[in-house]
N, C-alpha and C positions, 0 to 999 in steps of 0.2 A: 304859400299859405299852409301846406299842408304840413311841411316840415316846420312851419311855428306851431302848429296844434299838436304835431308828435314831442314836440320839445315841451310846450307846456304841460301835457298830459305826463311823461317821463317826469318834470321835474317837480309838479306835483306828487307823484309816486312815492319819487324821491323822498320827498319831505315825511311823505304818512310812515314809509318802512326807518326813517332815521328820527321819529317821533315814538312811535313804538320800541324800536331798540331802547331807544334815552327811557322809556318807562319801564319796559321790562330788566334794563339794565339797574336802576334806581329801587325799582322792587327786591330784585335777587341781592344788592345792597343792604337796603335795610332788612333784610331778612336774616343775611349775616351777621347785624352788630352783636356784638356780644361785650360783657365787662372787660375782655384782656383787648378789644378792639380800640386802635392809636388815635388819637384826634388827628394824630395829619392825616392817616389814612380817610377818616369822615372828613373833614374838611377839602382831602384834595377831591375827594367824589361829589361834594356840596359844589365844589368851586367847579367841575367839570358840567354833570348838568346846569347850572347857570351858564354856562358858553365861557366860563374863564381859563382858559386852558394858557397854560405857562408856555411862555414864549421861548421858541427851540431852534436854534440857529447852528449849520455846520461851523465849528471854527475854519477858518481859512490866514491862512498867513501868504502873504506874498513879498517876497523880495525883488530886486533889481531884474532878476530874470526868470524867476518861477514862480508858482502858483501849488503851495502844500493844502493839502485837506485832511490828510487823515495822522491821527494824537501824534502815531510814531513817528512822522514823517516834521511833525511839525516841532515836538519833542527833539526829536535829532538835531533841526536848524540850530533850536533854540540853543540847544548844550552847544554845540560848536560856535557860536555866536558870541556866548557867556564865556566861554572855555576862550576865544581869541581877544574879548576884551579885559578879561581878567589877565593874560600872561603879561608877564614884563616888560614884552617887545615895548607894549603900548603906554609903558609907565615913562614919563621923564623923568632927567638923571637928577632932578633937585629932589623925585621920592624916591628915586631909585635907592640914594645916600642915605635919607631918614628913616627907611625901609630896613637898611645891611644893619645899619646900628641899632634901632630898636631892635632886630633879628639875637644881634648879638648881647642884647642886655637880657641875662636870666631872669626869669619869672621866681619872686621869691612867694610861694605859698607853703609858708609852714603849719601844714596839719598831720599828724600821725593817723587820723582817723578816715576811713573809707566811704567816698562820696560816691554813689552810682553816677552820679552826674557831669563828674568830673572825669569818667574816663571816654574815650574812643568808643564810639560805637559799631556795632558790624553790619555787613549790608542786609545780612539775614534780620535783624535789630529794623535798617530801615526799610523793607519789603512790606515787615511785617506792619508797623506803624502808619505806611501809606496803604494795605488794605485795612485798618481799621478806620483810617480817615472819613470823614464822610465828606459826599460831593458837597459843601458849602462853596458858599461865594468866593470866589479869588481875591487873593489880597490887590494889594497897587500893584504889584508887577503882572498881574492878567495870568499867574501861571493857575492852573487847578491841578486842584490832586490826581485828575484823570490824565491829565499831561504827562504829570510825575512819575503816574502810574508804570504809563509807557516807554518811559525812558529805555532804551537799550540796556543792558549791561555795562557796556563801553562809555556808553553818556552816564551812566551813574558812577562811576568810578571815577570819573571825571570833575561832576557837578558836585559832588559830594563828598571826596577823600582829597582836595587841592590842599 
């Protein structure tokens, strides 16, 4: 009995000092808005005192015999995975054949004129483009730019210059 009356008393406490925080936090909030202040910034603070807080899950990847958790680690599987189903070993010889000969038919683009677009890009080119990235949602392949982020060296050379 006595350790359910210290437990209620604690988790009441509880509640009063994480009731005060959430207003004194909410206070020093709006006290800060100002015109250059982002709506996501106010809305993700709206959304937080309401109790809506964005749901935040470790990624975790598991294969046949391990269990990855952290970006690099999981980044690395991936390349090597990508990297072994993309090589030729895994292609049949019916595209292997369609594969040598389109290889062999020249790409006719006749323009005189200079497309940024159209050239090679460098890795320094995609470093940079994946810190401007912002974290949005992942496409259909589940990869995110924090993944990408991570990629080794070795895995980006790889994922990216085939």
């Amino acid at each position: 009995m006595e350790n359910l009356l210290a437990f209620k008393k604690a988790k009441a406490n509880a509640r009063r000092v994480r009731r005060r925080s959430q207003r004194q936090s909410w206070i020093r909030h709006v006290s800060s808005l100002t015109s250059s202040t982002s709506s996501k910034q106010s809305w993700k603070k709206v959304k937080a005192a309401n109790g809506m807080y964005r749901e935040f899950s470790f990624p975790i990847l598991q294969t046949s015999n391990s269990i990855f958790s952290s970006p690099v680690e999981i980044s690395n599987i991936l390349s090597e995975t990508f990297k072994s189903i993309s090589s030729t070993v895994s292609y049949n010889s019916r595209f292997l054949e369609i594969k040598r000969r389109a290889e062999r038919t020249p790409i006719n683009f006749p323009t005189r004129s200079f497309f940024p677009y159209n050239c090679d890009f460098t890795m320094t080119e995609l470093k940079k483009a994946l810190l401007q990235a912002h974290n949005t949602s992942p496409g259909p392949d589940g990869i995110t730019y924090t993944m990408l982020r991570h990629l080794s060296p070795n895995s980006n050379q790889h994922s990216f210059f085939i």
